[in-house]
C-alpha positions in Angstrom: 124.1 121.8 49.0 123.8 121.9 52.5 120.5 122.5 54.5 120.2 125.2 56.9 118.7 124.2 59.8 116.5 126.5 61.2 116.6 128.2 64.7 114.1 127.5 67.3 112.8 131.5 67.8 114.0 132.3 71.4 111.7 132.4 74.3 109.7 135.9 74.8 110.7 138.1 77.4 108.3 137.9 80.1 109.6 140.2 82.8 106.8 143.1 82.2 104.0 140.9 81.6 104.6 139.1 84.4 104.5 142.4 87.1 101.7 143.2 85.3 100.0 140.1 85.9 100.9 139.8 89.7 100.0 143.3 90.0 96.4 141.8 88.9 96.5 138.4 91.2 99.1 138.8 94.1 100.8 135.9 95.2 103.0 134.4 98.2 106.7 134.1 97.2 106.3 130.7 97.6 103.4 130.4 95.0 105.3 132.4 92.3 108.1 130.5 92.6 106.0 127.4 91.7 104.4 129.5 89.3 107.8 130.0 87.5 108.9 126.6 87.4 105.0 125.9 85.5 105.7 128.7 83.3 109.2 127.5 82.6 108.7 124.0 81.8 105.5 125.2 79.1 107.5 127.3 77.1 110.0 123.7 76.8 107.1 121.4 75.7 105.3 124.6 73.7 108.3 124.3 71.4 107.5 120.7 70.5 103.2 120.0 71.4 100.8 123.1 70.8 99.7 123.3 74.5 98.5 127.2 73.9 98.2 129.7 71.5 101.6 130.8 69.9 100.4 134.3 69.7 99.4 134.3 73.3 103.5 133.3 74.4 104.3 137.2 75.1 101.2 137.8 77.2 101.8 134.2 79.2 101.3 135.4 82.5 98.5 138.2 81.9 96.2 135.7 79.7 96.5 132.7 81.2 98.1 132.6 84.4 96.0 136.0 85.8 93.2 135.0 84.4 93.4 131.4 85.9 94.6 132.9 89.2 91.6 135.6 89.4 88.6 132.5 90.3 90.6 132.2 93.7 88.4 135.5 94.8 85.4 134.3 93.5 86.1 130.9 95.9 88.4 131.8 98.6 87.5 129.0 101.4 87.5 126.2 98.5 90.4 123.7 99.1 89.0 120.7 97.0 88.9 121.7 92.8 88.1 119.7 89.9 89.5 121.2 87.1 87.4 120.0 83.6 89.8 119.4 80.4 92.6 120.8 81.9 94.7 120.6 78.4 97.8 123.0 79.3 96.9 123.4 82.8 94.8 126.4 83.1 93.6 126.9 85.2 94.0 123.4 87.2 98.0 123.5 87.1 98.0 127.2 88.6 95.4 126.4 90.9 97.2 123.8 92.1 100.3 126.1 92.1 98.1 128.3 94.8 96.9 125.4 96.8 99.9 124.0 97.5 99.6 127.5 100.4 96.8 126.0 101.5 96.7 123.0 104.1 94.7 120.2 102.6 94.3 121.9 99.5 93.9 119.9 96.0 93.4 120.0 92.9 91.9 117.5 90.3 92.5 117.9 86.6 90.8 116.0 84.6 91.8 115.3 80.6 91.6 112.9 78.1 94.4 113.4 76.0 97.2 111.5 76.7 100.3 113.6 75.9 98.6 116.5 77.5 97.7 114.6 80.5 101.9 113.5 80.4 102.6 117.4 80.7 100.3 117.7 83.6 101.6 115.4 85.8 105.1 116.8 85.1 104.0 120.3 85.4 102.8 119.7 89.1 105.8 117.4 89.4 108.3 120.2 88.5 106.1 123.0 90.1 105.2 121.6 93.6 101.5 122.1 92.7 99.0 120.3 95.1 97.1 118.0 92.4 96.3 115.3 90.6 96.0 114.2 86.9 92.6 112.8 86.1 93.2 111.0 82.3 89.3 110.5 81.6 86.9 111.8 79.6 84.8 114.0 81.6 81.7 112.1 81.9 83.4 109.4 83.2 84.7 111.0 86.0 82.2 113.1 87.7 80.2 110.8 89.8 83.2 109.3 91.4 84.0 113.1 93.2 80.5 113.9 94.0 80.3 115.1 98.1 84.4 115.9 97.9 84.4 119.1 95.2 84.4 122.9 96.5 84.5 124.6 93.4 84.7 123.1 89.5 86.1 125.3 86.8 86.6 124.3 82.9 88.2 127.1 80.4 88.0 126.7 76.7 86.6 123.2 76.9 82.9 123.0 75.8 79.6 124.8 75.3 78.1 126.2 78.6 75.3 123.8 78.5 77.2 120.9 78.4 79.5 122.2 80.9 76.6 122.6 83.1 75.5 119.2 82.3 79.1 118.1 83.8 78.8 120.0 86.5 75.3 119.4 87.5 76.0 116.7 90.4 78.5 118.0 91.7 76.4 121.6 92.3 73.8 119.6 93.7 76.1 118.5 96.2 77.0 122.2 97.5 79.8 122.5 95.0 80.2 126.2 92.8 80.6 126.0 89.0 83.4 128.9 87.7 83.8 128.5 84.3 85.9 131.3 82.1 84.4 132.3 78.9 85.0 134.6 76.0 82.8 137.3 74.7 80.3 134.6 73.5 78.9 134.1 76.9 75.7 136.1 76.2 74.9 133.7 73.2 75.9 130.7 75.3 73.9 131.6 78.4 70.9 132.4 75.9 71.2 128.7 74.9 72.1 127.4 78.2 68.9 128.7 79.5 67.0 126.1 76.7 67.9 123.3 79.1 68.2 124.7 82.3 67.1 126.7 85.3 70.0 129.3 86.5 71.0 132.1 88.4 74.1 132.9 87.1 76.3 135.9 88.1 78.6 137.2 85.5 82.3 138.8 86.3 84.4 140.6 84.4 88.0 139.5 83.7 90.9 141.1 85.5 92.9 141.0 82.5 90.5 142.8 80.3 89.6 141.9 77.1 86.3 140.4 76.4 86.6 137.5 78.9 84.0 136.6 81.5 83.5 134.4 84.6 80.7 132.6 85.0 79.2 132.1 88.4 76.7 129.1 89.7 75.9 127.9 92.3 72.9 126.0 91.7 70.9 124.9 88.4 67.7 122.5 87.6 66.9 120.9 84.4 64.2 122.8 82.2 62.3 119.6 82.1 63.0 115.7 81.8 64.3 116.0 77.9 67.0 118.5 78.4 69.8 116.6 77.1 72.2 114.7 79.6 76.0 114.5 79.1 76.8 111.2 79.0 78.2 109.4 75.9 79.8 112.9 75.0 83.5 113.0 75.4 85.2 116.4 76.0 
C-alpha cells in the first residue's frame, strides 16, 4: 500500500503582524524591503533546520524582527555592532538589514554553529544587509574587535553574567552592552550583581510581553575571583 506523503503546512500569513510590527519600529522602504527578503528566505530554511520557535512563525515580525529592531533607539549614532550567538539572525541579521541605511554601518555576527553560521551569510547575501559572519565561539573573538564596537547585543544566548563577562572589554573601550531578556532578568541581574559592579537601566519591550532590554554601559569586576569567560563556548 502506498505511503501518503505528507504536506509541508503552508507558510503563515504575515500581512497583519507585520503592520503591526512596523507600526512598533518604522522603517525606510528600503530597509523593509531587505527585511522581506530576511524574512522570506527563514521561513525556506525553518522548514528544514529549527532556526526559531515553530510557535513563534505567526508572530515573525512582532517577536523577532520588532523586537530586534527596537535597540536601534536605545543606540541611534552606533554604526559598528557585534552581534553575540547570532543563531537565526536576531537581532544581528536585522540590524544589519537597518545598517545597510547607514553610511559605514556594520554589523558583526558572531556564531559557532556551522549550518547556522551557513544561513547567515546567505541571509545578508539575499537581504543586502551590511554584515559579516563571525563562525567563532564567543570567547574567541572579542579581543580581536576591541576599540572598533559601538554597541554589542546577544539575545537568547547565555546567562547575564557571562554575557557581561563577554562583553566586558569591549565596554571598557566605550562600547554599550544591549542585551534582550525575558522575564527572568530580575533573577539574572540578582546574580549578575555576585560578580560584578553595574548600573544597568532596564527597558521595556515594544512588543509587550514579559521581555526586557538590558542597558550598560560600564561594569567592574566584584573582586579578582569573579569568574572570567574564557574556556566557555556559547
Amino acid at each position: 500500500m502506498a505511503q501518503r506523503l505528507q504536506k509541508a503546512p503552508p507558510p503563515p500569513d504575515l500581512a497583519a503582524d507585520k503592520t503591526a510590527a512596523l507600526g512598533l519600529t518604522p522603517v525606510s522602504r528600503e530597509t523593509e524591503r531587505r527585511l522581506e527578503a530576511y524574512v522570506a528566505l527563514l521561513l525556506q530554511w525553518q522548514a528544514k533546520t529549527n532556526l526559531i520557535s515553530p510557535a513563534t512563525l505567526p508572530e515573525l515580525w512582532t517577536r523577532h524582527i520588532a523586537d530586534s529592531l527596537q535597540l536601534l533607539r536605545l543606540a541611534p549614532d552606533a554604526k559598528h555592532w557585534l552581534d553575540f550567538g547570532s543563531g537565526g539572525g536576531f537581532p544581528g541579521v536585522v540590524l544589519a538589514c537597518a545598517m545597510a541605511d547607514a553610511p559605514g554601518g556594520s554589523v558583526r555576527l558572531v556564531e559557532r554553529n556551522a549550518k547556522k553560521a551557513a544561513f547567515l551569510r546567505e541571509a545578508l547575501r539575499v537581504s543586502g544587509g551590511a554584515g559579516q559572519v563571525i563562525l567563532a565561539d564567543i570567547g574567541d573573538s572579542v579581543d580581536r574587535w576591541a576599540g572598533e564596537v559601538d554597541c554589542v547585543t546577544a539575545r537568547a544566548v547565555a546567562p547575564l553574567h557571562q554575557l557581561i563577562g563577554f562583553a566586558e572589554p569591549l565596554i571598557r573601550q566605550g562600547a554599550k552592552a544591549l542585551f534582550l531578556k525575558g522575564q527572568d532578568v530580575d533573577a539574572e541581574l540578582t546574580e549578575a550583581t555576585k560578580y560584578w559592579k553595574l548600573s544597568p537601566r532596564l527597558h521595556p519591550s515594544l512588543t509587550g510581553g514579559h521581555g526586557w532590554i538590558v542597558e550598560l554601559d560600564a561594569v567592574e569586576r566584584q573582586h579578582q575571583s569573579a569568574p572570567t569567560p574564557h574556556g566557555v563556548s556559547v
